[in-house]
N, C-alpha and C positions, 0 to 999 in steps of 0.2 A: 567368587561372589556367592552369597548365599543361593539355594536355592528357591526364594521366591523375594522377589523384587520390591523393594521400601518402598513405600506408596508415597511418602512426603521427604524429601529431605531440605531441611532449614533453611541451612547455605539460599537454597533458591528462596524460600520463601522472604529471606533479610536483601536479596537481589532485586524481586519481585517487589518487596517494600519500600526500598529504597528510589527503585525507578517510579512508582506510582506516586512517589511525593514529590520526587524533582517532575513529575507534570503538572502534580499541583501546585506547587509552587510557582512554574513557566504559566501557568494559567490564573493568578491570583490578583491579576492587576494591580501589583504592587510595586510600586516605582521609587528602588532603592536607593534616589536622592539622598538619606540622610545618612547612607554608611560613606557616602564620599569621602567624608573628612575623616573617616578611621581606617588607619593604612590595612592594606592588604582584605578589608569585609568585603567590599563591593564585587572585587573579583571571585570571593569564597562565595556570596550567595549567589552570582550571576554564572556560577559553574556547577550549585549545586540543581539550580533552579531551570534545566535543561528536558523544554518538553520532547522535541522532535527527536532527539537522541536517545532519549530515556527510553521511546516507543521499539526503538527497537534493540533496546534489553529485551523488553517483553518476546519479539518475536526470535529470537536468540536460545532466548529456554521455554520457549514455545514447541522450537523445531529440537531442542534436547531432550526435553520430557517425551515426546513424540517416539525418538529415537533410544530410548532409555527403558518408556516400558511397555513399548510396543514395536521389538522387533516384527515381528509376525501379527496379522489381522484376519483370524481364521474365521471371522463373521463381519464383514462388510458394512453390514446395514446395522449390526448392532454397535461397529464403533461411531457411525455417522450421528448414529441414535443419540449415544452417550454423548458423543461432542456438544450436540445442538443442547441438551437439557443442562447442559452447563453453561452457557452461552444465553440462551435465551427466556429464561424464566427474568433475572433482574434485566437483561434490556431491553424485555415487554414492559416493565413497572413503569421504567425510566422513559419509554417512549410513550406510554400512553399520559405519563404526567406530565411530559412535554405538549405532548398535543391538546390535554386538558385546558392546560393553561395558557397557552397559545394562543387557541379558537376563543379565549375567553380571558381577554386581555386586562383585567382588572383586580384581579388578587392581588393583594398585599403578602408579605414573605409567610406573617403568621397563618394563613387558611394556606398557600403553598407548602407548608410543613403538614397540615393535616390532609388536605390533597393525596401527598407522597406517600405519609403511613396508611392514608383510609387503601389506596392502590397496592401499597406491597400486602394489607392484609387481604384483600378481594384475592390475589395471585396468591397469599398463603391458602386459602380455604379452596379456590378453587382446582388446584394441586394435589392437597390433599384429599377431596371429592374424587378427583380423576385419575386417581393412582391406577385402577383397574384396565383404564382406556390408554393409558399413554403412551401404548404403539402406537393407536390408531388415531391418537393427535398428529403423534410425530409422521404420518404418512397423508394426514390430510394440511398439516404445517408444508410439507414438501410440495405439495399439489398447488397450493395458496402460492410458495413459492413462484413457482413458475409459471403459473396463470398471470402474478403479477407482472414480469418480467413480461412475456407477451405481449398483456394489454396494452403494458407502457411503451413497448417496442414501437405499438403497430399504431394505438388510438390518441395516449396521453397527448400530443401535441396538440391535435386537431380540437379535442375536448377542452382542454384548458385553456384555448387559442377561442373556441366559439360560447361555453358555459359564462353566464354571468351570473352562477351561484355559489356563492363563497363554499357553503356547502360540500360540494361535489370536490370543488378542489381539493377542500379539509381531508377528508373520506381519503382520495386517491394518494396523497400526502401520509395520511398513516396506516395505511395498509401498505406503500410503497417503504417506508421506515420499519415496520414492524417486522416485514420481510427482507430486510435488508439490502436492499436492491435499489436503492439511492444511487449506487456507483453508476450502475448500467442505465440509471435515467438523469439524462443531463437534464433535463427541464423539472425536476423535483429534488428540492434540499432535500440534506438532514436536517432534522432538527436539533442535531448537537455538532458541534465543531471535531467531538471525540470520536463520532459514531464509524468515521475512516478506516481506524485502523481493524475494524473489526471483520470486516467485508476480505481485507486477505487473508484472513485468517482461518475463516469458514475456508476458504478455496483451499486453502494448502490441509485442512483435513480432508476434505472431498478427494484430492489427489494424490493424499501421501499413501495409500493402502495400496491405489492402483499401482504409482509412478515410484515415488521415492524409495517404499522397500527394497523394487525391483533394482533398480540402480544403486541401492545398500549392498543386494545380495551378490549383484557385479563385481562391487568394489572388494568386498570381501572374499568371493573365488578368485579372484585372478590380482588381486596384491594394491600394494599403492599406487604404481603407475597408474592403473588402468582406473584406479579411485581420482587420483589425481585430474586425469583426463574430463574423467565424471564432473567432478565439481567446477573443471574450468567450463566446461559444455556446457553445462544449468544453467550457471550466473549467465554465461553469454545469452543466451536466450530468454532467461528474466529482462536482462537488459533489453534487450532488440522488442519482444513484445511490451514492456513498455514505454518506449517511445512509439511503437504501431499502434496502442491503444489509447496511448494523448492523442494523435494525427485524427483518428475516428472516433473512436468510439468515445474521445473526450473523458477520459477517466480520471482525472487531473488528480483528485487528490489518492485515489486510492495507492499509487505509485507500485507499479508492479515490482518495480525494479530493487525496492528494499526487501525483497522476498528473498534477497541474499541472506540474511539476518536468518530468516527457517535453513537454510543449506548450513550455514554458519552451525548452527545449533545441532543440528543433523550430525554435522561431522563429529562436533564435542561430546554427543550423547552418548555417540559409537563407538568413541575411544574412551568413554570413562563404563559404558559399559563392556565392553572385552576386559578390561584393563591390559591390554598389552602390553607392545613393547614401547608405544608413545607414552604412556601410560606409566609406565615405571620410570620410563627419564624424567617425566615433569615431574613426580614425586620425588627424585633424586637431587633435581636440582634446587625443587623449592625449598629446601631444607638452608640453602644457603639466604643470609639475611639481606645480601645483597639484589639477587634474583627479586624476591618478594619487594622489597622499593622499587626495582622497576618496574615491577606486576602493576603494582600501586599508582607509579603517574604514568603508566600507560593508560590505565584507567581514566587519570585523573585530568592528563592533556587531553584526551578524544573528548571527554565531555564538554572541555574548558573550550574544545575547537569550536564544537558546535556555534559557538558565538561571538570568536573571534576569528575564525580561517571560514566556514561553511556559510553563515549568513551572508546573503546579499549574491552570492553567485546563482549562476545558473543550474537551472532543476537535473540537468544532463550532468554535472560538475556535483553538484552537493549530492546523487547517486551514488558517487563514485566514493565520497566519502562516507556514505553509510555503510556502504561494503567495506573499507576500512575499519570504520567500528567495529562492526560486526564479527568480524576476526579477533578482534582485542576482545568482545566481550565474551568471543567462546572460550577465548585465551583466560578470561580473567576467572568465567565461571567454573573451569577445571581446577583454575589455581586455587578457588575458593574450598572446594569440597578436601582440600587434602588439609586435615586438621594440621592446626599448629603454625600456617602460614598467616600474615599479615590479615588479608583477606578474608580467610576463615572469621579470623576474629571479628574482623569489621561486619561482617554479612551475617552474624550469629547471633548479635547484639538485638538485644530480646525486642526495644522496641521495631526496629527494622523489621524481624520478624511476624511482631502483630501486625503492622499498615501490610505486609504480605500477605497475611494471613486473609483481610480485607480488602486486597487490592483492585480486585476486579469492581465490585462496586463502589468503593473509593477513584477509581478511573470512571466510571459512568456517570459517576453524582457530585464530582468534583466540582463542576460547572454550576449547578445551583445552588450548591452551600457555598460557595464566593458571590453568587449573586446575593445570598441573604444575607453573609456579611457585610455587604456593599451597602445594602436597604438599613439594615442595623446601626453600622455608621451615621446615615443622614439622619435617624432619630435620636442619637445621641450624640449632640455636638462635643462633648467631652473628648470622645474618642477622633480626634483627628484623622481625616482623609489622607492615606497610605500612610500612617505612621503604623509602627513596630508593633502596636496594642492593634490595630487593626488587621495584620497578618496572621500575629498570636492567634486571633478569634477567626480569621478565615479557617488557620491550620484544625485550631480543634473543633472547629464546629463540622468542617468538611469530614474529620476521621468520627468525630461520633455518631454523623447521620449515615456511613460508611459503615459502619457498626451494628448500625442499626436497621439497616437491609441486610446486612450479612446473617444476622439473627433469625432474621423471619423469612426472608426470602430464599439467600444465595445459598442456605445450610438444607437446602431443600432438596440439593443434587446430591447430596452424599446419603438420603436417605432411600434413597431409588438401590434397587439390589438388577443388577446388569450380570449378567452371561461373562463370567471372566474372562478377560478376553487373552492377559499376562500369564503366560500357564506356566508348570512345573520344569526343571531345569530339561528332564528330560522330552516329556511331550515338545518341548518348546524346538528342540534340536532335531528331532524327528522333522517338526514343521517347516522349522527354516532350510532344511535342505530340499524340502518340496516346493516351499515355497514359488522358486524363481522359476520351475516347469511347470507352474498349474496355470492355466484360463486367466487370473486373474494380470499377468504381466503382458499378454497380448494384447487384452483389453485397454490394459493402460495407454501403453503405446499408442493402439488405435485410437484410442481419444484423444493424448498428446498431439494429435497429428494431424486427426478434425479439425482440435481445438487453434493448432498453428494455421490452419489455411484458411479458418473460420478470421481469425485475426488479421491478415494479412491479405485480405481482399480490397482493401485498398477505399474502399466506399461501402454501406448497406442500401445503398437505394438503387432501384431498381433501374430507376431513371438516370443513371448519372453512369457513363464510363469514365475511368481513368487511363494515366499512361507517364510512364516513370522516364525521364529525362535525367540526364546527367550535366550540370554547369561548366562548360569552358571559360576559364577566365580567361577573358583578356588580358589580364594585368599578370599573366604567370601563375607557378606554380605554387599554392598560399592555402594551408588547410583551413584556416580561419580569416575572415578580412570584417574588419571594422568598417562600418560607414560610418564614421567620425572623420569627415573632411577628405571622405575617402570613398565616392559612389562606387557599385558592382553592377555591372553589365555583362546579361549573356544573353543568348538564343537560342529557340527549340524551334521545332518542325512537330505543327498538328497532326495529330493520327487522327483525328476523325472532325466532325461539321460540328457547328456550338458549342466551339470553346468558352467557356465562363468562369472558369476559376485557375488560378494560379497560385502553387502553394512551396514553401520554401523552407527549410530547417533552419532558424536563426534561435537566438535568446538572447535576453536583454542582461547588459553589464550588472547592471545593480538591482537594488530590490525595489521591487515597484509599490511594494507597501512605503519603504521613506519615499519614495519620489513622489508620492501620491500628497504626503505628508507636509513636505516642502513648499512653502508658497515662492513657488517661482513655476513659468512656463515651463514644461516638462518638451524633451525634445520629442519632435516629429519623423515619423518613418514614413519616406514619400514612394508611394510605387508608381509606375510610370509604363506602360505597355507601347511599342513602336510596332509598324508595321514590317515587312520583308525588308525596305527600303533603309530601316534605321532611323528613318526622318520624321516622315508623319506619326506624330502619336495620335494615338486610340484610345486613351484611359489612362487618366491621372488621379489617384487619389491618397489622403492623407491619413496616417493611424497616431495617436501616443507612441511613444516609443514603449514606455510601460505595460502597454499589452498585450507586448511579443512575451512575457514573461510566463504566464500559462502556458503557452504552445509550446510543441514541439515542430511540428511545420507549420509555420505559419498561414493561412489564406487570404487570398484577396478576390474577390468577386467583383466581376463587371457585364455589363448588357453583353449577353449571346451573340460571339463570332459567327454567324449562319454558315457561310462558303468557307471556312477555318483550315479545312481536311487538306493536309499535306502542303501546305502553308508557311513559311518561316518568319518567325514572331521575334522582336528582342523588347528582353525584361532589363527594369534598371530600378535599382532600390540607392538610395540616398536620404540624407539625414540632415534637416532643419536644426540649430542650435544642439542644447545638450554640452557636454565633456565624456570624461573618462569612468565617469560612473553612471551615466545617464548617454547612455550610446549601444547601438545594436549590435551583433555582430553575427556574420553567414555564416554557416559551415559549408563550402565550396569544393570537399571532397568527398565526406564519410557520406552523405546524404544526397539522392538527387532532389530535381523540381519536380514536382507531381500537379499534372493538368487534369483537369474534371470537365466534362463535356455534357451537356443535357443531352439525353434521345424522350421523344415524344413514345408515348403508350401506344398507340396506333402501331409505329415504324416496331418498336421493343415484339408486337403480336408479329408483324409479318417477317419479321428474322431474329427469330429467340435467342437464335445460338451466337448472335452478337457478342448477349450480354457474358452467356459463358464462357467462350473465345477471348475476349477482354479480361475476365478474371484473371483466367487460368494464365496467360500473358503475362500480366499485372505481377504476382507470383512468383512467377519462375525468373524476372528480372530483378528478384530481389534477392539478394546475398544472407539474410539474416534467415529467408524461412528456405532456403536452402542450406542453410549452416545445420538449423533446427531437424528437416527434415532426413536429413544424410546421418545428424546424429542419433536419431531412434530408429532409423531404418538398420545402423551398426551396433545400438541396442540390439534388434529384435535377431540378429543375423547370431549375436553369442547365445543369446538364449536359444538357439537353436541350435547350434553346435552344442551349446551342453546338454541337451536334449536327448540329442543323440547318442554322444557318449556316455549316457546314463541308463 
């Protein structure tokens, strides 16, 4: 490789393009009725037209680029720096004209068009104003950060529960969007359905400097096994925290778990930057025209799955299939950079290239230049509602206003001059063998490792103990069982006094958006609490079946057990109506039952260490932050060994 690192390469930008349109497209509300009757279109646009899949291309050569030209992060704060000024100059524009228009529900599309440009030019001037200051935005932006994050922690409920001022809530609303921290507050929207995927995105640059190089630097001392090892260990632990952060912290959409997609990308980066010996096979074999076809509907089936195998299962199940993508598409994006293949070609194609080039605000703005196509429609009845002329005009109206932020706003980061952080072949090799011995790989770990026990405490309130229970079926040995004509009965033994909630790992068959859709009675999920005896029930109550689909442990709360402590309790879930798409189902092995107990503030003062006795408990009976924990502790155990030997 040369000795200094190509700052753009195409290929990704005609990837990056491509993906940014099949979302726009999945978000167009365009309801491709009329290609029915023309063989094989319906399929070709509902494959190209693939939002959720697409998103994680993005994070794919997210985690490549990442890995491509930034082995080494010999200033911390100044990559964090760079990151966010690319990131957040156009989705301040975009959030604050959301919020404009929101609070102020009466604009027609045309003042929303001047709305957008009057805000990206207020963000051009004042950019350009504060060129001199903008360390010490980006340190007081950090500040604002996590100030928000607190307030919303500790006050957001109570104030939005007691405030009768529209006001206040606007206010907490976009300061809570602006900083990005929608995920971590369940009782505050985004204001865009898009604004999800961006929130993992910041996190895996906050942690790739500490965490990821370090286990780059691993995989690379001690070979493929030990890299191998590496990547299955991650994913497992993306996985595990997020289903522990559906259960609590209710993060539902952010989906930790497609953070396989940055690992993915991590690993392609590392092997198209060495160019090794992966490296020279895949350029050996892509040469055959064979190979390249299958490159191609490998590609072309994972998209096509998204909408015919993925949709409608459950959020634990369509994970598993992002991870699958996500391997295809590191697969496809090496396939792509090696000229002269299939791929190359397709991903080079100029226009792919420009919507790339514009991707990023074409993915933020996508959603109001289809609302204004929408508005433009009903003023001109010529143009028929979802006809072909009315996609046409979604398509180019969304890449010109797309355009047209990229011009004024998004070309605003590359004019910022940053502390190179990509250095010289040689400096770079000096670095990276320092790398894995210095301060910053201990740190990581140490955070890794807060950050898993922070996750895995099972509850945040203060007031509420928990206590992890394992399911005996009755009915035998059954990793899954349907309650479709088919009720689950077991029992646990209370650990402590005011038992009140009862929570279970299920998901629902089908997708609760058509069920929701469907006018038919949607089945019921009936929980049912007995006492020691098995006989007398205590608590009966009814859910949709369609709202186990959020969850990953389900809950059910009832009036406080007072005398509860050491007690044996039997649970029974059963199912009213429904079939085979419209029916629940347990997981009766991989997951236990997790009980929540209230303690009063009084009782919490006169025996503190209850509540950290309980934690710590809580914890160590789970297999995932034991898996988690054991693995960075054998992280931190090599780095030490080669510590030594050095």
């Amino acid at each position: 490789m040369s000795t200094k690192v190509k700052h753009r390469l195409d290929v990704l930008d005609g990837l990056r393009g491509f993906a940014s349109l099949s979302v726009m497209l999945s978000h167009s509300n365009f309801n491709p009725v009329l290609f029915g009757s023309i063989p094989f279109l319906l399929p070709i646009y509902k494959t190209l037209s693939v939002g959720p899949n697409s998103v994680q291309i993005f994070f794919v050569l997210c985690g490549f680029l990442m890995a491509f030209l930034y082995p080494v992060v010999p200033n911390y704060i100044e990559f964090i720096r760079k990151r966010y000024a690319r990131i957040f100059p156009m989705y301040s524009v975009i959030v604050f004209y959301l919020w404009l228009t929101t609070v102020h529900n009466r604009y027609t599309w045309n003042l929303e068009i001047v709305i957008l440009l009057g805000t990206s030019i207020v963000m051009f001037c004042l950019w350009k104003l504060t060129v001199p200051i903008h360390k010490y935005i980006f340190y007081l932006f950090i500040i604002l950060q996590v100030t928000t994050i607190l307030f919303n922690s500790v006050f957001v409920s109570k104030i939005l529960g007691l405030t009768t001022y529209p006001m206040v809530r606007q206010l907490i609303s976009l300061f809570t969007n602006l900083t990005m921290t929608t995920e971590l507050t369940k009782d505050i929207g985004g204001l865009s359905f898009v604004f999800w995927s961006l929130s993992p995105e910041v996190i895996f640059y906050l942690y790739y400097p500490l965490i990821a190089i370090t286990l780059m630097q691993l995989g690379k001392k001690f070979g493929w096994i030990i890299s191998l090892l590496i990547i299955i260990g991650t994913t497992k632990i993306v996985f595990g925290l997020d289903g522990e952060s559906l259960t609590y912290l209710q993060l539902f959409s952010m989906s930790l778990a497609r953070s396989s997609g940055f690992i993915a990308g991590i690993v392609a980066g590392n092997i198209y930057r060495n160019q090794g010996v992966i490296w020279l096979w895949l350029k050996k074999i892509s040469q055959h025209h064979i190979v390249n076809i299958i490159f191609l509907l490998s590609f072309v089936f994972i998209q096509a799955g998204d909408w015919i195998i993925r949709d409608g299962h459950s959020r634990g199940w369509m994970n598993y299939y992002y991870l699958a993508s996500s391997w295809i598409f590191a697969l496809v994006v090496l396939s792509a950079l090696i000229e002269g293949t299939i791929l190359n070609k397709l991903f080079t194609f100029k226009p792919f290239r420009f919507i790339g080039m514009i991707s990023y605000s074409l993915y933020l703005s996508h959603p109001i230049s289809v609302g204004w196509a929408r508005q433009i429609t009903y003023n001109f009845p010529i143009i028929k509602d979802n006809s072909p002329i009315y996609l046409l005009l979604a398509v180019l109206i969304s890449i010109f206003v797309a355009w047209l932020l990229y011009m004024i706003v998004d070309r605003l980061y590359f004019s910022i001059k940053f502390s190179e952080v990509v250095q010289q072949k040689s400096s770079e090799s000096k670095l990276s063998s320092e790398y894995i011995f210095s301060k910053k790989s201990f740190i990581g770990i140490g955070i890794a490792m807060i950050l898993i026990v922070l996750v895995y405490v099972g509850t945040y309130s203060p007031t509420i103990l928990v206590e992890r229970h394992s399911i005996v079926n009755t009915k035998g040995f059954s990793l899954e069982q349907s309650l479709l004509d088919n009720p689950l009965r077991f029992c646990f033994i209370s650990g402590y006094s005011n038992l009140s909630i009862v929570a279970t790992m299920m998901h629902y068959q089908g997708s609760a958006e058509m069920t929701r859709n469907i006018e038919k009675h949607p089945a019921q999920l009936v929980f049912k609490l007995y006492d020691e005896s098995n006989k007398k029930l205590l608590y009966e109550t009814k859910r949709s079946a369609f709202d186990v689909e959020s969850f990953s442990v389900f809950p059910f709360g009832f009036p406080s057990l007072v005398d509860s402590k050491g007690k044996k309790y039997y649970v029974e879930y059963s199912q009213e109506g429904g079939g085979e798409k419209d029916s629940v189902v347990i997981h009766t092995i991989s997951t236990p039952v997790i009980t929540q107990y209230t303690i009063s503030r009084s009782e919490l003062l006169r025996n503190p260490f209850i509540l950290i006795f309980n934690r710590i408990g809580y914890i160590l009976k789970n297999n995932e932050v034991i898996f988690a924990l054991g693995f960075f502790m054998i992280v931190g155990i090599f780095i030490l060994r080669q510590k030594k030997l050095s």
